[in-house]
N, C-alpha and C positions, 0 to 999 in steps of 0.2 A: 504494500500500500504506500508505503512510502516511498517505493521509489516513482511509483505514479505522481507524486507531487511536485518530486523534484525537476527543475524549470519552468515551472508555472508560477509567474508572477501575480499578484494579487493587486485588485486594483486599490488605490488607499480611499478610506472612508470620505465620504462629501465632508464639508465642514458642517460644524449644527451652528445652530444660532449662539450659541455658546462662544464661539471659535470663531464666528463673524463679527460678535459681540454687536448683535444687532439682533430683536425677535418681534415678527409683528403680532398683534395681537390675534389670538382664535376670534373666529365668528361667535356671537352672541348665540347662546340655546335660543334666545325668541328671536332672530332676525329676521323674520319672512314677518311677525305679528310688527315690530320695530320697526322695519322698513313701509310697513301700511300705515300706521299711525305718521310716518314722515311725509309720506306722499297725501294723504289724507288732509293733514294739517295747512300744508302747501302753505310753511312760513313765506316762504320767497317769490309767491305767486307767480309758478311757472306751470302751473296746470292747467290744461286748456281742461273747459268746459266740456262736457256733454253737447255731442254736436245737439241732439234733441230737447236738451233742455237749454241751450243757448238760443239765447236773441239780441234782436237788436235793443231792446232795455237793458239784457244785463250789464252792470256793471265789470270791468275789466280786473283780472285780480290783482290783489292790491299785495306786493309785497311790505315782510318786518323787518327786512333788512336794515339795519343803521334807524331802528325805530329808536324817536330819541330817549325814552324810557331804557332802553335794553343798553343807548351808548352811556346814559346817567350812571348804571349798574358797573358795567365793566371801567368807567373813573375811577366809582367808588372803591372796587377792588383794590384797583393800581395803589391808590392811595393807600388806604390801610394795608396792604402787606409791602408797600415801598416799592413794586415791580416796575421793570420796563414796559411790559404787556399785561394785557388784559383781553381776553376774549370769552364772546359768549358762541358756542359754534352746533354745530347740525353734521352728525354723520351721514350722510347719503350712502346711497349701494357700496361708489367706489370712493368718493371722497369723502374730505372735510371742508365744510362751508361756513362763514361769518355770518352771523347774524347782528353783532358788533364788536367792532375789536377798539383797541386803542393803544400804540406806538409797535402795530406792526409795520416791517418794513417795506415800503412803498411797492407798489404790482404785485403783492400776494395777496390774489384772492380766493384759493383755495388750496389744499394740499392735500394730495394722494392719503387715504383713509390709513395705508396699509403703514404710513412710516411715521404717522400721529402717536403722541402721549394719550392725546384723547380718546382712542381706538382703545385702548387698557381701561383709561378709566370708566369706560360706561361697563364695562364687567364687574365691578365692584357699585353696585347701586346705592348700597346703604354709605357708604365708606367714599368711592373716590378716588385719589391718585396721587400720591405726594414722590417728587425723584426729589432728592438733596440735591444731588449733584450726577447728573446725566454722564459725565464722563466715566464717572467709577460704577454704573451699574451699566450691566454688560448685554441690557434688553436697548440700550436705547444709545450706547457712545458712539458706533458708527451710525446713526439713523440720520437723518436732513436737517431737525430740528436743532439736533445739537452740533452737527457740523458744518450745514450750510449758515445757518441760522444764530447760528451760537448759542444756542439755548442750553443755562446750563441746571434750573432752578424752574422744577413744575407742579403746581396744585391745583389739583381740577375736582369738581362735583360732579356728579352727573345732572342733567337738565331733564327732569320726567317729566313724559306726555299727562295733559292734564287728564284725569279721572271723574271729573265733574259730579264729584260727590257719589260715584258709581262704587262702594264699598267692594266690589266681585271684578272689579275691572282691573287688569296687568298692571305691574309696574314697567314702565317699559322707558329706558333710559336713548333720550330723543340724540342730547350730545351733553355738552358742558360747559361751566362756566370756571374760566381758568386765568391762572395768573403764571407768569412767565417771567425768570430774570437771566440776565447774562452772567449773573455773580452765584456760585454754588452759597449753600447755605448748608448752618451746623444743625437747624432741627426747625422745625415746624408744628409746634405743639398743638395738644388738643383743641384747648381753647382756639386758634388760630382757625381749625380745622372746621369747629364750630361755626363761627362767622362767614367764614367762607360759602 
């Protein structure tokens, strides 16, 4: 048996996310329910009507982008945790989308879902998303955020679809609302985490 082996070369393992020191996040157990509640909602009014229920009264859809209630919000963050950024965002199928940001860097208006902090944190529904420092945790040091971007400091909540008092109805995490620094940080406490 052994000598059947001998000259057979073995090809070497892929790298894992590990070894790339990059991992995107798994798909949500509820995504197909997540992604209807997103299209449903149609913050960004990109959905067209029912050809049969449209007419000439109805009105055109009105997007919440850069609603100024939601840019009020993502200040307030900046503020109280001292960050460079602040963002309120929407995972779509493959992306990530703004619904207001404030001192992102100028022509980004979306980014690929798969290399997002936010993309983790909607898997933690009750909890959220806290990196200290993006370089030394090995899901996220080579990803875009932190190398294009310089992102090195991230805390995010998840943003749940509204349930409208429907006690039996999903929780189902829409995106988040996140705060963003170039400077790593030594801790992020409870309290912090609360406010946020």
């Amino acid at each position: 048996m052994r000598s059947e082996l001998e000259g057979v070369s073995r090809s070497p393992l892929p790298p894992t996310p590990f070894d790339n020191r990059l991992w995107a996040a798994p798909t949500p157990s509820n995504e197909l329910t997540r992604q209807a509640f997103v299209r449903e909602l149609d913050l960004f009014g990109t959905r067209n009507p029912t050809p049969s229920l449209a007419s000439s009264s109805s009105p055109s859809p009105t997007s919440l982008e850069d609603h100024p209630a939601f840019v009020k919000i993502v200040q307030k963050c900046r503020e109280l945790f001292n960050t460079k950024v602040g963002m309120l965002t929407v995972l779509d199928d493959e992306t990530q989308l703004f619904l207001a940001t404030g001192g992102m860097p100028d022509g980004v208006a979306s980014l690929p879902r798969s290399v997002t902090f936010c993309s983790h944190a909607i898997l933690n529904e009750d909890r959220g998303l806290v990196v200290l420092d993006s370089l030394k945790d090995w899901r996220f040091a080579n990803g875009v955020p932190t190398q294009d971007m310089g992102a090195r400091f991230y805390a995010g909540v998840p943003l749940l679809a509204p349930t409208f008092g429907n006690l039996d109805a999903p929780t189902v995490a829409l995106g988040t609302l996140c705060v963003v620094d170039d400077r790593p940080r030594g801790a992020f406490t409870k309290e912090e985490r609360e406010m946020l």
